[in-house]
C-alpha positions, 0 to 999 in steps of 0.5 A: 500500500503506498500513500504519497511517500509512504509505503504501508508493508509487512515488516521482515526480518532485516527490519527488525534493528530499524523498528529498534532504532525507531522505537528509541527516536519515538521516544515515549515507548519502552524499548525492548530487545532487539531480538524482540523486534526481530521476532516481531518482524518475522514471526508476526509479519503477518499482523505488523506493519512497517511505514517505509519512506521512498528513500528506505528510512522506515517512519513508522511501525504496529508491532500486533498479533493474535491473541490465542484465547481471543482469536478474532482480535488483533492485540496492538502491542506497540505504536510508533511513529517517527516525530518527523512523521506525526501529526499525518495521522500515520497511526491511523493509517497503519491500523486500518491497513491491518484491519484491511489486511487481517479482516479475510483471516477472521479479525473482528476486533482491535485490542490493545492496552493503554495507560490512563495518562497516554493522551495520543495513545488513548485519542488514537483509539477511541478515534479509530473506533469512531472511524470504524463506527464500531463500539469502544469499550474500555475494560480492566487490563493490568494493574500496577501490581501486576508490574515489577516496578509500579508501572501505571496500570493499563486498560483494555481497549476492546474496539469493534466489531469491525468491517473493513473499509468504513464509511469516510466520515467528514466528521472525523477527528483526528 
């Protein structure tokens, strides 16, 4: 899939140390380890996505996959965008071409958890549901004592069903 300059393609494996580097220039998302990455591009390729620019340098990434106790939904697990990429609604675009992508699979839901104070994380998700004019519930996730060193708790968006290629809304807020 190709927008403008952008290219929205399955990651593979040589991506793996490019979504590592990307992830530490986002920022505000907790690096892993670059073998996590390379598993991500490799072994779920098929429910990620990389953002490539025409001159290589990737932009953007969704690191997903699919539950098994939830298998018609596609858990987010990470969403990066460059900061020389944001405000293009990039993420946006990255999700829907993962709907697109996974829909003929049986994926029906967009899943993923968030912590309370993540402002772009949470309009990111309630305004894909709204794209999709789907329902958006928002469910317990992981408390802060599920986590070794007082992380924030995460809640659950659990956001469909969903159906591919949703009415374009004028009203649409980004």
């Amino acid at each position: 899939m190709t927008d403008g300059t952008i290219t929205l393609r399955r990651p593979t494996v040589a991506d793996g140390t490019p979504v590592w580097r990307l992830v530490e220039a986002c920022g505000a998302l907790e690096r892993n380890t670059a073998y996590a990455y390379l598993l991500l591009c490799s072994h779920f390729a098929g429910t990620s996505v990389v953002a490539e620019r025409d001159d290589g340098a990737l932009v953007g990434f969704v690191a997903a996959y699919r539950p098994p106790t939830d298998p018609d939904a596609l858990f987010v697990w990470q969403v990066g965008v460059h900061p020389d990429g944001r405000g293009q609604g990039l993420a946006k675009r990255m999700l829907a071409h993962l709907i697109e992508r996974t829909w003929p699979e049986g994926v029906r839901y967009l899943s993923a958890t968030v912590t309370p104070d993540n402002g772009p994380s949470n309009a990111l998700f309630t305004g894909f549901a709204r794209r999709y004019h789907a329902e958006c519930a928002l469910l317990p996730g992981f408390e802060s004592e599920h986590f070794p060193d007082g992380h924030d708790p995460e809640r659950l968006y659990r956001i469909g069903p969903l159906v591919p290629s949703p009415p374009e809304t004028p009203t649409e807020v980004s």
